[in-house]
C-alpha positions in Angstrom: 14.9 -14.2 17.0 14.5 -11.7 14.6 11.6 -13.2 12.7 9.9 -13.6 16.1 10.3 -10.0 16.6 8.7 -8.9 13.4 6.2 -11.3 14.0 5.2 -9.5 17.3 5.3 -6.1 15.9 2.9 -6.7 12.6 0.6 -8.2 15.3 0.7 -5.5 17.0 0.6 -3.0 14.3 -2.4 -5.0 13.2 -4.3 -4.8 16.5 -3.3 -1.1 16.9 -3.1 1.3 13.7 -5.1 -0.7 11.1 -7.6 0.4 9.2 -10.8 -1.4 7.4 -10.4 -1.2 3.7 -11.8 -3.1 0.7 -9.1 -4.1 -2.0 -10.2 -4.1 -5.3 -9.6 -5.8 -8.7 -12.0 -4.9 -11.5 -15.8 -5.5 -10.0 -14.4 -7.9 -6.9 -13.3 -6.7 -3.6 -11.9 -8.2 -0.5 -11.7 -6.7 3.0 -8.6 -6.5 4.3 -7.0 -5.0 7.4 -3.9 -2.2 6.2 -2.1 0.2 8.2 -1.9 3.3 6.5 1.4 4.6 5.6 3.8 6.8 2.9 6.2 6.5 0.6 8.0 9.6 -0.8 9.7 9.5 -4.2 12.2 11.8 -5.5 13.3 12.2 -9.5 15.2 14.6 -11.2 13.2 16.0 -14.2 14.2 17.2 -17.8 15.2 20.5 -16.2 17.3 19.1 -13.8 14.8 20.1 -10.6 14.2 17.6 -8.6 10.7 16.3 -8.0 8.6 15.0 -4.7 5.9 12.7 -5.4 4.5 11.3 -1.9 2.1 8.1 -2.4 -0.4 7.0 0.3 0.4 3.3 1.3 -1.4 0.7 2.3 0.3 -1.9 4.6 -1.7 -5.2 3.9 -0.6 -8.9 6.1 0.3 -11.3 2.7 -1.8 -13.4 3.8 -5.3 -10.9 3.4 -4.4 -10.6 -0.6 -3.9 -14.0 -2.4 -2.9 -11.9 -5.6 -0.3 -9.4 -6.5 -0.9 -5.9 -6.6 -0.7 -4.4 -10.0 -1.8 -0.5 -11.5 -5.1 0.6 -12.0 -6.3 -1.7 -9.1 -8.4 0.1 -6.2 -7.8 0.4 -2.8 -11.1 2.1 -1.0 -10.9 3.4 2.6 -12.7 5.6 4.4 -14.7 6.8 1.8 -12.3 7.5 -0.5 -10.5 5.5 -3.6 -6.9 4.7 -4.2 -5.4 3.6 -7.5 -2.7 1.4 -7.0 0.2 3.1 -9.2 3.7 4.3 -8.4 5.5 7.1 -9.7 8.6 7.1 -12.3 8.2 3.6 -13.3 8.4 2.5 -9.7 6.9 -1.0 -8.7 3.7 -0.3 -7.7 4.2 -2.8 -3.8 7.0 -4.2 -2.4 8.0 -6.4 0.5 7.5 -4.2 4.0 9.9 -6.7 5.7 12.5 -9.2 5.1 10.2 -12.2 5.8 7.5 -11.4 3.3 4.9 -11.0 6.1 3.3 -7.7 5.0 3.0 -5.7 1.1 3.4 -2.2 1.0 1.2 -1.3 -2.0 1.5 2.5 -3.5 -1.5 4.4 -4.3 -2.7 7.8 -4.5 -6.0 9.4 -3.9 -8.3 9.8 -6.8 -11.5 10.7 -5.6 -14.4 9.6 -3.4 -16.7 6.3 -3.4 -19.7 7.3 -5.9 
């Protein structure tokens, strides 16, 4: 019942909030459907302050990518390119539900398409 729940909701998160963005590995791209999304990260530092580090997320069906996301590949979306990275050795994606339907890959903004 569950699973059949989630199913419904990605499809409709798909239908409704994604976005058209080409993933990127080296010179090859795909184009892939995401919903945009964030993650925020905290971390204390050597000083003992505690740091916010907020990534912009891409929500991408598992079935779009055929690989695993890993650093220093691109995401690029309206106009602008994401590395794929995560802050304070954090994994870079992860799962976005418990049935492996959707990867929540971690990037931040580093400039616009040239």
């Amino acid at each position: 019942m569950i699973r059949t729940g989630i199913d419904a909701l990605r499809a409709a998160q798909l239908d409704v909030l994604s976005v058209d963005a080409t993933y990127r590995r080296g010179t090859e791209g795909r184009r892939v459907k995401a919903v945009v999304g964030r993650t925020v990260f905290r971390s204390m530092n050597e000083y003992g302050a505690w740091v916010r580090t907020e990534t912009r997320d891409f929500i991408i069906p598992a079935g779009q990518l055929d690989l695993e996301p890993r650093t220093g590949d691109e995401v690029v979306f309206d106009g602008g390119v994401y590395e794929v990275l995560a802050p304070y050795n954090e994994p870079v994606w992860r799962w976005s539900d418990p049935y492996r339907k959707a990867m929540r890959v971690h990037t931040k903004y580093t400039g616009d398409e040239a």
